[in-house]
MIBA-290759 format. One record per residue: residue number from 1; x negated, y negated, z of N, C-alpha, C, O, CB in turn. Coordinates in steps of 0.2 Angstrom, whole numbers, plus 5000, padded with zeros to 4 digits. Glycine has a CB too. Example, Ala and Ser with C-alpha at 12.3 -4.5 7.8 and 13.67 -1.06 7.14 Angstrom:
2
<pos = 1, n.u = 4934, n.v = 5028, n.w = 5039, ca.u = 4938, ca.v = 5022, ca.w = 5039, c.u = 4934, c.v = 5016, c.w = 5039, o.u = 4929, o.v = 5017, o.w = 5042, cb.u = 4943, cb.v = 5022, cb.w = 5045>
<pos = 2, n.u = 4936, n.v = 5011, n.w = 5035, ca.u = 4932, ca.v = 5005, ca.w = 5036, c.u = 4936, c.v = 5000, c.w = 5039, o.u = 4933, o.v = 4994, o.w = 5040, cb.u = 4930, cb.v = 5003, cb.w = 5029>
! end
This chain:
92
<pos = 1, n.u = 4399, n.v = 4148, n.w = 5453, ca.u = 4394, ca.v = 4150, ca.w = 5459, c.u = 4391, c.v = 4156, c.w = 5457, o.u = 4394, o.v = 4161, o.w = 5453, cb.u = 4398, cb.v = 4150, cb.w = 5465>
<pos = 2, n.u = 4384, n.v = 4157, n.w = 5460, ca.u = 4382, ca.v = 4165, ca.w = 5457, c.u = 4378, c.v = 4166, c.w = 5464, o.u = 4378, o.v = 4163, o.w = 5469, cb.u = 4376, cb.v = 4166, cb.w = 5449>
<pos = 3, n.u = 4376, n.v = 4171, n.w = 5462, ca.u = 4374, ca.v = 4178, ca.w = 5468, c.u = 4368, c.v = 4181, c.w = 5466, o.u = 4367, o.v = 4185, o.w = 5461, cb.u = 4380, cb.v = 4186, cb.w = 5468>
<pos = 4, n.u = 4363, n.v = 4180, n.w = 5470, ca.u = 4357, ca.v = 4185, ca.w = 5468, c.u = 4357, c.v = 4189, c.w = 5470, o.u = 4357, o.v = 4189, o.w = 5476, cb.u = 4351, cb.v = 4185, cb.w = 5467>
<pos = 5, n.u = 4357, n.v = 4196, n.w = 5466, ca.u = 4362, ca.v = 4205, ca.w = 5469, c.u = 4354, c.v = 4208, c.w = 5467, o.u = 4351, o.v = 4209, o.w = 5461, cb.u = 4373, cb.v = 4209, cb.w = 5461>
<pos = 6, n.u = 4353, n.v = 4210, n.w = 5471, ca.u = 4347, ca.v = 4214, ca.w = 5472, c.u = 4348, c.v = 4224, c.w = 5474, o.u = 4348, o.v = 4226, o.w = 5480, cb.u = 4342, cb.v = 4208, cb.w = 5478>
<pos = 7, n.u = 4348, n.v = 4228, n.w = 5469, ca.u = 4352, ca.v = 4233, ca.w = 5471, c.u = 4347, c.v = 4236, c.w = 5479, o.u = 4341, o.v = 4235, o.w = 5480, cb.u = 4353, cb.v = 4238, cb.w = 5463>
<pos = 8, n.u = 4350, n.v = 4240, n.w = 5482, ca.u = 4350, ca.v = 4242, ca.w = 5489, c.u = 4352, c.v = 4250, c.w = 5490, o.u = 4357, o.v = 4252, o.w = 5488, cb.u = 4354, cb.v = 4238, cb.w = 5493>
<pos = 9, n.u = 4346, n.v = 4254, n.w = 5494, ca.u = 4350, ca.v = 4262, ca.w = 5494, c.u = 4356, c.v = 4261, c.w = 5497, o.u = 4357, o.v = 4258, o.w = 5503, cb.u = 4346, cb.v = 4268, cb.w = 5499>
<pos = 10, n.u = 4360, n.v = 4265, n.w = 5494, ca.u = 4367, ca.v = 4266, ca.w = 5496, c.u = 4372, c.v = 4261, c.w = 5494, o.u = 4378, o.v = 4261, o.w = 5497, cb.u = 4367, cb.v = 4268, cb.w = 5502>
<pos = 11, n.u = 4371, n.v = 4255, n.w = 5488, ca.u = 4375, ca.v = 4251, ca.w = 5485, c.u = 4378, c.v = 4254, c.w = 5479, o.u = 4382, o.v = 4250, o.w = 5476, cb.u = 4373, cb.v = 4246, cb.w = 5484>
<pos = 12, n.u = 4376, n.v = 4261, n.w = 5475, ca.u = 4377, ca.v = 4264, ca.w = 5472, c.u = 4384, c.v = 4267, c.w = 5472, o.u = 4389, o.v = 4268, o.w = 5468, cb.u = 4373, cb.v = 4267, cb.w = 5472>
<pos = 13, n.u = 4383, n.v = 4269, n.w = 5480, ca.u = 4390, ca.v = 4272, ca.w = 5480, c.u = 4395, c.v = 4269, c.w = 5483, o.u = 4401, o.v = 4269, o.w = 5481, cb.u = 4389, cb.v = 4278, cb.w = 5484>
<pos = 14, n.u = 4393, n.v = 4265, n.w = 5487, ca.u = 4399, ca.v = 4260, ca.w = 5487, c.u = 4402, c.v = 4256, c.w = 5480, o.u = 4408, o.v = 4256, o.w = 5480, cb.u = 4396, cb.v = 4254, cb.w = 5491>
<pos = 15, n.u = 4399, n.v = 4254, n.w = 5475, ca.u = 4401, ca.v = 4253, ca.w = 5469, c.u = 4405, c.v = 4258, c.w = 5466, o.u = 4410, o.v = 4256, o.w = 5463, cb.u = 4396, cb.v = 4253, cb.w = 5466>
<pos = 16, n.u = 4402, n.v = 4265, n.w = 5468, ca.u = 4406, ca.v = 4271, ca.w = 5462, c.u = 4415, c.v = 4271, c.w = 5466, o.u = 4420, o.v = 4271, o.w = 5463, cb.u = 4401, cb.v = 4281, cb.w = 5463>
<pos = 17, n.u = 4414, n.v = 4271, n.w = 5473, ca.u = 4421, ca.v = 4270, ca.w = 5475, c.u = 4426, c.v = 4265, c.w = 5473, o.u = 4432, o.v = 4266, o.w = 5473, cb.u = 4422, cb.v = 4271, cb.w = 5482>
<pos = 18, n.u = 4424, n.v = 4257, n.w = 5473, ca.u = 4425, ca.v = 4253, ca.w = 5471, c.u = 4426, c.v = 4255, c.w = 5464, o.u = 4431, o.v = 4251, o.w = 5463, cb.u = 4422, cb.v = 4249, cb.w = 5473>
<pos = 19, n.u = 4424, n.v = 4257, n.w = 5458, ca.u = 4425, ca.v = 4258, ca.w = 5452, c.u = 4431, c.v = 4265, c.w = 5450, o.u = 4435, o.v = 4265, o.w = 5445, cb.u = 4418, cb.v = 4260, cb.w = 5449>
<pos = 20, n.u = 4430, n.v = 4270, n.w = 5457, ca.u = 4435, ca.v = 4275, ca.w = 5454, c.u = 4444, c.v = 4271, c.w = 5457, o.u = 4449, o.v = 4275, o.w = 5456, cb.u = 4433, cb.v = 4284, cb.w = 5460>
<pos = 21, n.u = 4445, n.v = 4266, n.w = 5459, ca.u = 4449, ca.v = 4262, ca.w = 5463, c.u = 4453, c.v = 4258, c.w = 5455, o.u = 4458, o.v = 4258, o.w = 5452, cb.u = 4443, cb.v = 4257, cb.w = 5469>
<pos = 22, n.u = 4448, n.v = 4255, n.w = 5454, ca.u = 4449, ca.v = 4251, ca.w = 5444, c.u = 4451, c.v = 4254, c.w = 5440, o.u = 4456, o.v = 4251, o.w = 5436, cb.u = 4444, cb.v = 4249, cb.w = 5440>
<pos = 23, n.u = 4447, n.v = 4263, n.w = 5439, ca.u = 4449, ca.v = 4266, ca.w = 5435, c.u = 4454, c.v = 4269, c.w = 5435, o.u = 4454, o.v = 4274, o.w = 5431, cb.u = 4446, cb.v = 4269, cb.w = 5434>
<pos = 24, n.u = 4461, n.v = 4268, n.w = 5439, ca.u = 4468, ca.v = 4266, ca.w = 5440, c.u = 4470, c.v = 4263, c.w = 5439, o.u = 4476, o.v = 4264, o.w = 5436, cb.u = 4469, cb.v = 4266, cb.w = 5445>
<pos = 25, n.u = 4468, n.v = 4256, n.w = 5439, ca.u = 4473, ca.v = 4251, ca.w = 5439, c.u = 4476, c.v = 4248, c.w = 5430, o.u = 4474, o.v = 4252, o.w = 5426, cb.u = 4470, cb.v = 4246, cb.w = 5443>
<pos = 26, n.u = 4478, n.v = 4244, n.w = 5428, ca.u = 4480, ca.v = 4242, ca.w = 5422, c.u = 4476, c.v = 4238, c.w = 5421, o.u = 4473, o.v = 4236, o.w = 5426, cb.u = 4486, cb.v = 4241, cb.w = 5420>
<pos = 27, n.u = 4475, n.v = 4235, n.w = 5414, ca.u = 4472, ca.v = 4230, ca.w = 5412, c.u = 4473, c.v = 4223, c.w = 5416, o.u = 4469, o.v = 4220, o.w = 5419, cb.u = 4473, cb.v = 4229, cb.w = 5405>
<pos = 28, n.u = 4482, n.v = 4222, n.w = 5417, ca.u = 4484, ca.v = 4215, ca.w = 5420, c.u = 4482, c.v = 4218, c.w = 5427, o.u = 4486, o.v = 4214, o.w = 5430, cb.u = 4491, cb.v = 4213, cb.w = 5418>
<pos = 29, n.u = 4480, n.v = 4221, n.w = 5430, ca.u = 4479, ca.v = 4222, ca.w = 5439, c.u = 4471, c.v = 4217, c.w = 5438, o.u = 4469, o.v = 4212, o.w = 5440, cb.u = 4479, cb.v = 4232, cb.w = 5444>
<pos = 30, n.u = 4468, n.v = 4222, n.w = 5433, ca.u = 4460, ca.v = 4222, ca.w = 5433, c.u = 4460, c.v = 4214, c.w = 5432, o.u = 4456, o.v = 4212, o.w = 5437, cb.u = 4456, cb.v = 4226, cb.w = 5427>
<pos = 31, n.u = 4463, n.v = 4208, n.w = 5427, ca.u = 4465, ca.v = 4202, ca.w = 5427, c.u = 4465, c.v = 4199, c.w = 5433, o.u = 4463, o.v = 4194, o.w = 5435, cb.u = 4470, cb.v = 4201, cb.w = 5423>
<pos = 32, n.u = 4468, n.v = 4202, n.w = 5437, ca.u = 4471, ca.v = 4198, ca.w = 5443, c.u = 4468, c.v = 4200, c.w = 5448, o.u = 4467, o.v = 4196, o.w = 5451, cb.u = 4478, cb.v = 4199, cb.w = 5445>
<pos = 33, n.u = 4466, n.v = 4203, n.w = 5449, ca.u = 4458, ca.v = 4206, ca.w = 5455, c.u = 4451, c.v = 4202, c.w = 5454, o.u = 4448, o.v = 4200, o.w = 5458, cb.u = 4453, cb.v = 4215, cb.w = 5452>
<pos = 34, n.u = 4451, n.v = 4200, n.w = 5445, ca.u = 4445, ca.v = 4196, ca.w = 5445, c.u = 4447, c.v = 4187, c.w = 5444, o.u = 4443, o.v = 4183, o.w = 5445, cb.u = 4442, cb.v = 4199, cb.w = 5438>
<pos = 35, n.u = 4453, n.v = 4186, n.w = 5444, ca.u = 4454, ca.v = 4181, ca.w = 5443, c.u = 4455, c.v = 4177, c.w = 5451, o.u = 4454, o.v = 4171, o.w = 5453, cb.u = 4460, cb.v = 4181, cb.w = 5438>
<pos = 36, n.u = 4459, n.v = 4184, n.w = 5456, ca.u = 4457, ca.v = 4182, ca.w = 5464, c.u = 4451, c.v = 4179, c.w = 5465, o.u = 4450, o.v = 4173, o.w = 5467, cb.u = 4457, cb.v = 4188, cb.w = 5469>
<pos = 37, n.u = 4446, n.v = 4183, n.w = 5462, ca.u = 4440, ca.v = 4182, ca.w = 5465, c.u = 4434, c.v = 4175, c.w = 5462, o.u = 4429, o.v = 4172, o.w = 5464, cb.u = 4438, cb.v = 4188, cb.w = 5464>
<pos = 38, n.u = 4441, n.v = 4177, n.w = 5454, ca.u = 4436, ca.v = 4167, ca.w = 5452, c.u = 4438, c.v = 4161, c.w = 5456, o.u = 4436, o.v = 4155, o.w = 5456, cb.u = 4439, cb.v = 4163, cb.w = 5444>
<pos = 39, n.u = 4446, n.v = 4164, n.w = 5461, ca.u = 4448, ca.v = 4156, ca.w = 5463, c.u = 4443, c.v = 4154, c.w = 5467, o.u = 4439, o.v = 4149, o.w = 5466, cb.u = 4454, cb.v = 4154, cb.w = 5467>
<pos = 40, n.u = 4444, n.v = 4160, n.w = 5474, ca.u = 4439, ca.v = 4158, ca.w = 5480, c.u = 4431, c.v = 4159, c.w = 5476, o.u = 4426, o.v = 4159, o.w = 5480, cb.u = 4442, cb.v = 4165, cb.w = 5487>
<pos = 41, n.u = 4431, n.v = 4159, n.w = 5471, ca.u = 4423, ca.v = 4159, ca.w = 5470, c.u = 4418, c.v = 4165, c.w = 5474, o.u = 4420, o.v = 4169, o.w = 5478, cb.u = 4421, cb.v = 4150, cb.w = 5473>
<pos = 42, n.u = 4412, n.v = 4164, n.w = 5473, ca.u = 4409, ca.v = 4169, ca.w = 5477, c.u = 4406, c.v = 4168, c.w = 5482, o.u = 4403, o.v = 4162, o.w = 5483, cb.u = 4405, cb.v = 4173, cb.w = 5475>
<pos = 43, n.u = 4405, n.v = 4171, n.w = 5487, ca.u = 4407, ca.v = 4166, ca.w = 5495, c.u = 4398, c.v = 4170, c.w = 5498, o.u = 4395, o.v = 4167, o.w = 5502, cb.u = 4419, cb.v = 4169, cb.w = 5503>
<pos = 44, n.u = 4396, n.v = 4174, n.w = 5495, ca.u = 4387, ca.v = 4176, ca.w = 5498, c.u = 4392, c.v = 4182, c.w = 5501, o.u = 4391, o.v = 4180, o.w = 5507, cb.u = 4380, cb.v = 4168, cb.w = 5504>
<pos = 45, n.u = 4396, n.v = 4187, n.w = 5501, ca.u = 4394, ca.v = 4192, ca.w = 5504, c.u = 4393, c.v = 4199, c.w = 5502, o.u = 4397, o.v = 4201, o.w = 5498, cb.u = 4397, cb.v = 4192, cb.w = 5508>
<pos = 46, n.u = 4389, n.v = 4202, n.w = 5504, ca.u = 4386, ca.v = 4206, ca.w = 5500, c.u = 4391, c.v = 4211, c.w = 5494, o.u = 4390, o.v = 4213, o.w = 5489, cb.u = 4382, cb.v = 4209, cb.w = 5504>
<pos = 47, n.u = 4398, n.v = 4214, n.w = 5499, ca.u = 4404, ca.v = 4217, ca.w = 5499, c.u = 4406, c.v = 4215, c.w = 5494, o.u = 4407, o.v = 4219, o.w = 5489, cb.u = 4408, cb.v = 4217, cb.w = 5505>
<pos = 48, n.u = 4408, n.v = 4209, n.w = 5493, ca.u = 4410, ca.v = 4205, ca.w = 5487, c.u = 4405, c.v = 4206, c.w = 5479, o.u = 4408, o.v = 4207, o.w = 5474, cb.u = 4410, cb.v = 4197, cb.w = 5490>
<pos = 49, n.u = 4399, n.v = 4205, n.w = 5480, ca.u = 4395, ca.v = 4206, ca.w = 5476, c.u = 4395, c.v = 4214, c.w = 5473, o.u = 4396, o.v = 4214, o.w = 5467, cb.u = 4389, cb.v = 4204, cb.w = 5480>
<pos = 50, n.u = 4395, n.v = 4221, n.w = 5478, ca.u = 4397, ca.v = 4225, ca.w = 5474, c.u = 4403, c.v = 4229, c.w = 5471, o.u = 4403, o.v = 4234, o.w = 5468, cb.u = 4395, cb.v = 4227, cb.w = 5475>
<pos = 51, n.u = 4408, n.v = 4224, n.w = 5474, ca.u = 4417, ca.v = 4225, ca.w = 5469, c.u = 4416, c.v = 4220, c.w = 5463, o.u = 4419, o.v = 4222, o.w = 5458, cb.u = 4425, cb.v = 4221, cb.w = 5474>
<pos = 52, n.u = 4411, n.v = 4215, n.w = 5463, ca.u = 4410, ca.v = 4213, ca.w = 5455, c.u = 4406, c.v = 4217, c.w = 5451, o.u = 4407, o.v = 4217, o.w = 5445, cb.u = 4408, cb.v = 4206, cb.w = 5455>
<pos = 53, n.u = 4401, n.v = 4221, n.w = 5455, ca.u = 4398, ca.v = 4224, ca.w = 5450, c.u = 4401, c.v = 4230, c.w = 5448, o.u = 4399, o.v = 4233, o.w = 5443, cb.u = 4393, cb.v = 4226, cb.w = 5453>
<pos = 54, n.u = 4405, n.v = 4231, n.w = 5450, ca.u = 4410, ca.v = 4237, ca.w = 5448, c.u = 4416, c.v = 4235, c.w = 5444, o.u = 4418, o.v = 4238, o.w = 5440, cb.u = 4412, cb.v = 4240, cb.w = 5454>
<pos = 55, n.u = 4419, n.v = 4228, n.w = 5447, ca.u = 4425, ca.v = 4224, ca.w = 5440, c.u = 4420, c.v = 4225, c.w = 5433, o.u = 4421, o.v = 4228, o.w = 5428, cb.u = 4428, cb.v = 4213, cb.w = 5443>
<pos = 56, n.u = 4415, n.v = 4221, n.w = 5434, ca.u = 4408, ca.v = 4220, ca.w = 5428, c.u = 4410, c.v = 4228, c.w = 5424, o.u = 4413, o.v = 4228, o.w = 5419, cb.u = 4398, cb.v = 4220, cb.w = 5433>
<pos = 57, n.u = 4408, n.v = 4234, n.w = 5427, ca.u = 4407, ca.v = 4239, ca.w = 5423, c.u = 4414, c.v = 4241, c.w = 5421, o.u = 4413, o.v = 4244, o.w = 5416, cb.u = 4404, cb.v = 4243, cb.w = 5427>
<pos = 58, n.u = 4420, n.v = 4240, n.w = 5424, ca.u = 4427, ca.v = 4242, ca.w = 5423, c.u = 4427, c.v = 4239, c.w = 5414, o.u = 4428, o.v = 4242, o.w = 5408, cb.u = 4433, cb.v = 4237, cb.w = 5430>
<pos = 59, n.u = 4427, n.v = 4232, n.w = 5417, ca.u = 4429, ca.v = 4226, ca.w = 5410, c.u = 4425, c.v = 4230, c.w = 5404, o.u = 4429, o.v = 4231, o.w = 5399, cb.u = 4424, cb.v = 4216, cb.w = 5410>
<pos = 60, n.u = 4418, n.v = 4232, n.w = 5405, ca.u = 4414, ca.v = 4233, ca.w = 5400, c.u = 4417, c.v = 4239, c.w = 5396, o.u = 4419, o.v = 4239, o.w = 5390, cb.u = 4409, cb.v = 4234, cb.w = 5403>
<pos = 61, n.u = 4417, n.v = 4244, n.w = 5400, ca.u = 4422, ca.v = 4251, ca.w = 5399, c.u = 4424, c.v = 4252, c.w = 5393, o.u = 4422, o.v = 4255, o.w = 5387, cb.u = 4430, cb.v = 4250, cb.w = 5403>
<pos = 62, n.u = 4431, n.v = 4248, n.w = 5397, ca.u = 4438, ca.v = 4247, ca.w = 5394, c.u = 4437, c.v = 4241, c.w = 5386, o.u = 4439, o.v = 4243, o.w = 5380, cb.u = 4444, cb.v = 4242, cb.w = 5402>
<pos = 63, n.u = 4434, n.v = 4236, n.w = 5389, ca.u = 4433, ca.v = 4233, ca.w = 5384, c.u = 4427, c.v = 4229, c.w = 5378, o.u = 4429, o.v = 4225, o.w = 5374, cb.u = 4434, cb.v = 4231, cb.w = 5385>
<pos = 64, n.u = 4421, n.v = 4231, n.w = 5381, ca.u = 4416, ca.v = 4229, ca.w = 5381, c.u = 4413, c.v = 4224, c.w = 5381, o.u = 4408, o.v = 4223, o.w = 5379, cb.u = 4414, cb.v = 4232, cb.w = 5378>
<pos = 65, n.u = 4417, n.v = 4220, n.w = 5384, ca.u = 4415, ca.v = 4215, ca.w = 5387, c.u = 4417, c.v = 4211, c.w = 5395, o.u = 4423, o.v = 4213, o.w = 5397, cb.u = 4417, cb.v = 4212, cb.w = 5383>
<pos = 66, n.u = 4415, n.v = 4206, n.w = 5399, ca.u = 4416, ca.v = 4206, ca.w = 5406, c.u = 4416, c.v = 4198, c.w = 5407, o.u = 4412, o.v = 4195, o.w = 5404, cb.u = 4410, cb.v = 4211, cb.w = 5411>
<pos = 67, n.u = 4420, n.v = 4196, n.w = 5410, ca.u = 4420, ca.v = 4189, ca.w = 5415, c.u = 4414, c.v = 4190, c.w = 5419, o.u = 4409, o.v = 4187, o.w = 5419, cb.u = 4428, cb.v = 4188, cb.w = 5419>
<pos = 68, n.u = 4415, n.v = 4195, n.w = 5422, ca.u = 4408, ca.v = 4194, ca.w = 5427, c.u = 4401, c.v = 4196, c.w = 5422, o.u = 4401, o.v = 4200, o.w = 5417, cb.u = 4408, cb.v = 4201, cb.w = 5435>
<pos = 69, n.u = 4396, n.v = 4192, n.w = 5425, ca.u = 4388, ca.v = 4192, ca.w = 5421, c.u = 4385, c.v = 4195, c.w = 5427, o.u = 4386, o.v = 4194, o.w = 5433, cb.u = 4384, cb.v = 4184, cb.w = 5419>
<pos = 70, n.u = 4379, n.v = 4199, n.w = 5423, ca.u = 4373, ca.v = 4201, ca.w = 5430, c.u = 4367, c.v = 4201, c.w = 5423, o.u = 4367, o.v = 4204, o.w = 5418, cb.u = 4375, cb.v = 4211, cb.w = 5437>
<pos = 71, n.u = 4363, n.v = 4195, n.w = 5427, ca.u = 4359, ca.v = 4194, ca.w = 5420, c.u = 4352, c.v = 4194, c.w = 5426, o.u = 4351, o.v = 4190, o.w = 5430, cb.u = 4361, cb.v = 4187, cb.w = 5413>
<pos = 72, n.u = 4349, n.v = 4198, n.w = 5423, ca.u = 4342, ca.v = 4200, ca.w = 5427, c.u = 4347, c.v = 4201, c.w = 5433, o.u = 4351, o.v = 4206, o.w = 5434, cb.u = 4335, cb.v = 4194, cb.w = 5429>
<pos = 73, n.u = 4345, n.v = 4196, n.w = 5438, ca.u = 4348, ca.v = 4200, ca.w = 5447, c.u = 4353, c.v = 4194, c.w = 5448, o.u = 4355, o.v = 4193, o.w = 5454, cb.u = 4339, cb.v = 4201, cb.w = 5456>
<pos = 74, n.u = 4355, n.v = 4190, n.w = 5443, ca.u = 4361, ca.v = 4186, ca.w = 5443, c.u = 4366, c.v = 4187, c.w = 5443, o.u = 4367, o.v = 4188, o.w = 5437, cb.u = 4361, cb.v = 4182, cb.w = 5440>
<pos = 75, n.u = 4372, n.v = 4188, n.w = 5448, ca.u = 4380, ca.v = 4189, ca.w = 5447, c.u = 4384, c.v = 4182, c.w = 5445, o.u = 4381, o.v = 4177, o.w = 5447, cb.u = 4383, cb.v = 4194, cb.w = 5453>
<pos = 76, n.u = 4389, n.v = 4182, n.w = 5443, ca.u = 4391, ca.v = 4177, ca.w = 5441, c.u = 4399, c.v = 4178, c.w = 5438, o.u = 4401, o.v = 4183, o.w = 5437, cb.u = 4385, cb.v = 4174, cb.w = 5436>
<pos = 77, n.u = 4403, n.v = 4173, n.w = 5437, ca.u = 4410, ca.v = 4172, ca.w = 5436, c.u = 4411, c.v = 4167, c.w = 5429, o.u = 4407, o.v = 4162, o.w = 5430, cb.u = 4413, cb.v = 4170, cb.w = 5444>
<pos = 78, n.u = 4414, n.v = 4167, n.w = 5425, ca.u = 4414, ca.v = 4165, ca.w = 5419, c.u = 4420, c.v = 4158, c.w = 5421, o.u = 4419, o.v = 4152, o.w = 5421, cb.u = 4416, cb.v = 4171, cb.w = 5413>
<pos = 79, n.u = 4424, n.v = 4162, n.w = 5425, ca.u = 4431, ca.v = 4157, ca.w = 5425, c.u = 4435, c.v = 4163, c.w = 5426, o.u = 4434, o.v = 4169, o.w = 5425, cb.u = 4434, cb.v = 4151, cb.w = 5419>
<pos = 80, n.u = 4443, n.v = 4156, n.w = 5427, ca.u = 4448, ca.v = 4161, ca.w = 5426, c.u = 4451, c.v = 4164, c.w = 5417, o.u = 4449, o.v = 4161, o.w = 5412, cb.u = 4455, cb.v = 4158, cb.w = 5430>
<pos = 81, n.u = 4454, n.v = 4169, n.w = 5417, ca.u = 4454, ca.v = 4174, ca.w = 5411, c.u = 4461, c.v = 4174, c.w = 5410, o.u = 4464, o.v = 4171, o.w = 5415, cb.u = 4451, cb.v = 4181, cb.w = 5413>
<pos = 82, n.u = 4465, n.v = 4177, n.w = 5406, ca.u = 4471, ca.v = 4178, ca.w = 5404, c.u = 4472, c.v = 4183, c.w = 5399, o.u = 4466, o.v = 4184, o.w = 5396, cb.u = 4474, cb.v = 4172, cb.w = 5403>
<pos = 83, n.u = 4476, n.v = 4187, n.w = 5396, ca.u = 4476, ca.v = 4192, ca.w = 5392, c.u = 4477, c.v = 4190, c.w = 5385, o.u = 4480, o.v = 4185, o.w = 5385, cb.u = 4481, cb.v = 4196, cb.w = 5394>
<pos = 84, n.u = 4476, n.v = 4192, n.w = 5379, ca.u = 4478, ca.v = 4191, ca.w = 5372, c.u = 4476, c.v = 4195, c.w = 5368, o.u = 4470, o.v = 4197, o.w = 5367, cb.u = 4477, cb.v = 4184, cb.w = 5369>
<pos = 85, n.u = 4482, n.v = 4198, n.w = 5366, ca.u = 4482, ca.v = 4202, ca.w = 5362, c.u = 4478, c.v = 4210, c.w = 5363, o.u = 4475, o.v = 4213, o.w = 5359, cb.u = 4479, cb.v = 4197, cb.w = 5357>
<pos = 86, n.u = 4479, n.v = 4211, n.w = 5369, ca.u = 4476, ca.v = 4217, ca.w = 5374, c.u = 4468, c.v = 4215, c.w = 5374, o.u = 4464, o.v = 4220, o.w = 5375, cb.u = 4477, cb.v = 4227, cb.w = 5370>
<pos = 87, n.u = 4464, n.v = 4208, n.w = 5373, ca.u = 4458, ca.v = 4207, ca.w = 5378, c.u = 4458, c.v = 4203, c.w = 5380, o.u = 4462, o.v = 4199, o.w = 5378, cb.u = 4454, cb.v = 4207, cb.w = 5377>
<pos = 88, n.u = 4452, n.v = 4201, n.w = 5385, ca.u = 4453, ca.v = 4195, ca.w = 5389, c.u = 4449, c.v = 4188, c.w = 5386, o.u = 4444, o.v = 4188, o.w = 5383, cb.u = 4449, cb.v = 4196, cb.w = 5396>
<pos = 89, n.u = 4453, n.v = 4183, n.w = 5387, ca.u = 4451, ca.v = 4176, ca.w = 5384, c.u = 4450, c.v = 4172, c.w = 5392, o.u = 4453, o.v = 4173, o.w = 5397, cb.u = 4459, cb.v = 4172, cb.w = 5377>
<pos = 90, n.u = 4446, n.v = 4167, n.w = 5390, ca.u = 4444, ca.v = 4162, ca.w = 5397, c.u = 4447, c.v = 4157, c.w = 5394, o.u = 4448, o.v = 4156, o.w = 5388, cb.u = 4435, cb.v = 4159, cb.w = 5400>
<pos = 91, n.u = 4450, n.v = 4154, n.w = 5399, ca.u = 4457, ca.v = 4151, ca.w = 5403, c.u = 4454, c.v = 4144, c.w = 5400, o.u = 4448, o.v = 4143, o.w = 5401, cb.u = 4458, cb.v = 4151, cb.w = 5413>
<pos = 92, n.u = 4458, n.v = 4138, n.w = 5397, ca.u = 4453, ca.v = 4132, ca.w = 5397, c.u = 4454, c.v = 4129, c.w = 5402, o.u = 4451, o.v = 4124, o.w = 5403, cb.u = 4454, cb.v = 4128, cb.w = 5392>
! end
């Protein structure tokens, strides 16, 4: 499922708190935050849309690469993920 995320004043900062929140957690939390959010899929609310945009930037970070896509104003979810070898592999 995907999301067309059209950015908005003041989704900025909602994002940044949502990202100083990640930049805490370990790699296997950040797995498991994003992998919650592949079960229930993305359900259209906006709230949700900018904690992926902020998991998105976390993944990138840390690894430079992300399960979540935002390609033009497309958000989107790859699947579920699992760890190897300290980066993330999609789940067959």
């Amino acid at each position: 499922m995907e999301y067309v995320y059209v950015n908005r004043g003041g989704d900025q900062e909602i994002i940044a708190d949502y990202k100083k929140n990640f930049e805490e957690k370990s790699l296997q939390e950040l797995v498991e935050a994003y992998n919650k959010e592949a079960k229930s899929g993305i359900v259209g609310v906006r709230r949700q849309a900018l904690y992926l945009v902020a998991l998105n930037q976390e993944f990138k970070e840390r690894l430079k690469e992300s399960p979540v896509y935002l390609l033009e104003h497309v958000l989107g979810l790859v699947g579920p993920i699992e760890i190897v070898d300290g980066n993330i592999r999609i789940v067959d």
